[in-house]
C-alpha positions in Angstrom: 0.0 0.0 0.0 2.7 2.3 0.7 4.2 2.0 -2.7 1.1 3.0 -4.4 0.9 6.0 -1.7 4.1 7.3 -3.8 3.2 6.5 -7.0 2.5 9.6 -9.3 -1.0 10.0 -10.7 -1.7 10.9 -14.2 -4.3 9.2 -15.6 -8.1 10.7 -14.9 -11.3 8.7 -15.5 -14.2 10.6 -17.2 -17.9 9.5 -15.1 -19.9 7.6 -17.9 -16.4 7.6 -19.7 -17.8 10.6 -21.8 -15.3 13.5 -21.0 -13.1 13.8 -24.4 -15.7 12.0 -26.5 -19.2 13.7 -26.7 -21.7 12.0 -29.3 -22.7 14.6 -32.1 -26.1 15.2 -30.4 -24.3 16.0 -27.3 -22.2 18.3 -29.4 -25.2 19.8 -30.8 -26.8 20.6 -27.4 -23.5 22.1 -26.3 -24.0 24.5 -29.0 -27.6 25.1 -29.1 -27.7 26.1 -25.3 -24.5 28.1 -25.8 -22.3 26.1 -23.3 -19.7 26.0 -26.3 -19.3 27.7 -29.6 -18.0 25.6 -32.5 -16.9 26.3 -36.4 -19.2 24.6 -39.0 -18.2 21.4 -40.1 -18.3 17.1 -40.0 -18.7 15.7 -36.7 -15.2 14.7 -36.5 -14.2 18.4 -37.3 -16.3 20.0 -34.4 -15.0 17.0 -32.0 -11.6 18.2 -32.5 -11.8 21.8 -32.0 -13.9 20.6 -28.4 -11.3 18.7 -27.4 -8.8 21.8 -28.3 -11.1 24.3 -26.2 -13.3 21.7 -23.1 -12.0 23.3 -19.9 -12.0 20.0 -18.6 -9.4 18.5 -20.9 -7.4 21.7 -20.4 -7.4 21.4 -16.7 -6.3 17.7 -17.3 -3.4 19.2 -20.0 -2.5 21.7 -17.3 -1.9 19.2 -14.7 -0.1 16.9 -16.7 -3.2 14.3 -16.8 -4.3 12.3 -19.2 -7.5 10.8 -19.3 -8.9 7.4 -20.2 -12.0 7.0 -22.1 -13.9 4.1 -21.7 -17.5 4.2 -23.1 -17.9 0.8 -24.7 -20.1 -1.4 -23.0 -18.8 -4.8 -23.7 -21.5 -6.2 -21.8 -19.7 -8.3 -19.3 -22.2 -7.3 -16.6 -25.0 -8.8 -18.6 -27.2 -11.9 -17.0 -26.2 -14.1 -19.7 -22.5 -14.2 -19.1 -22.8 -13.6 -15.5 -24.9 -17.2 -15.7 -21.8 -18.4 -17.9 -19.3 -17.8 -15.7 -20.5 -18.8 -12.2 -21.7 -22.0 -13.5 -17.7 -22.9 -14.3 
């Protein structure tokens, strides 16, 4: 325990796993309630430039963070597998 006590910390872990990766209609609502203001453009375009300018990525940046995404649901927690693996 005390090893881990000295261990640096630089990774950060979005809740829901959605920090640095907001779906297009998230984007959208961003931009439609005025929380952010982005250029025209693709999905992938307007993605970009939030990751440039979320203050949450920059507070991360300016810390020396990274952060870890981790929005797919591989469904591991499902009943089905759950039932799989207790019955081994």
């Amino acid at each position: 325990m005390q090893e881990y006590a000295k261990q640096k910390h630089l990774l950060f872990r979005f809740p829901f796993g959605r920090g640095a990766m907001p779906s297009q209609t998230e984007l959208e609502e961003m931009m439609r309630s005025g929380e952010i203001k982005l250029q025209d453009g693709s999905y992938a375009e307007q993605l970009k430039e939030y990751r440039k300018i979320s203050p949450a990525l920059q507070t991360l940046a300016g810390n020396n963070h990274s952060h870890l995404g981790w929005n797919h649901d591989s469904k591991d927690s499902s009943f089905g597998v759950k039932m799989s693996a207790s019955s081994v």
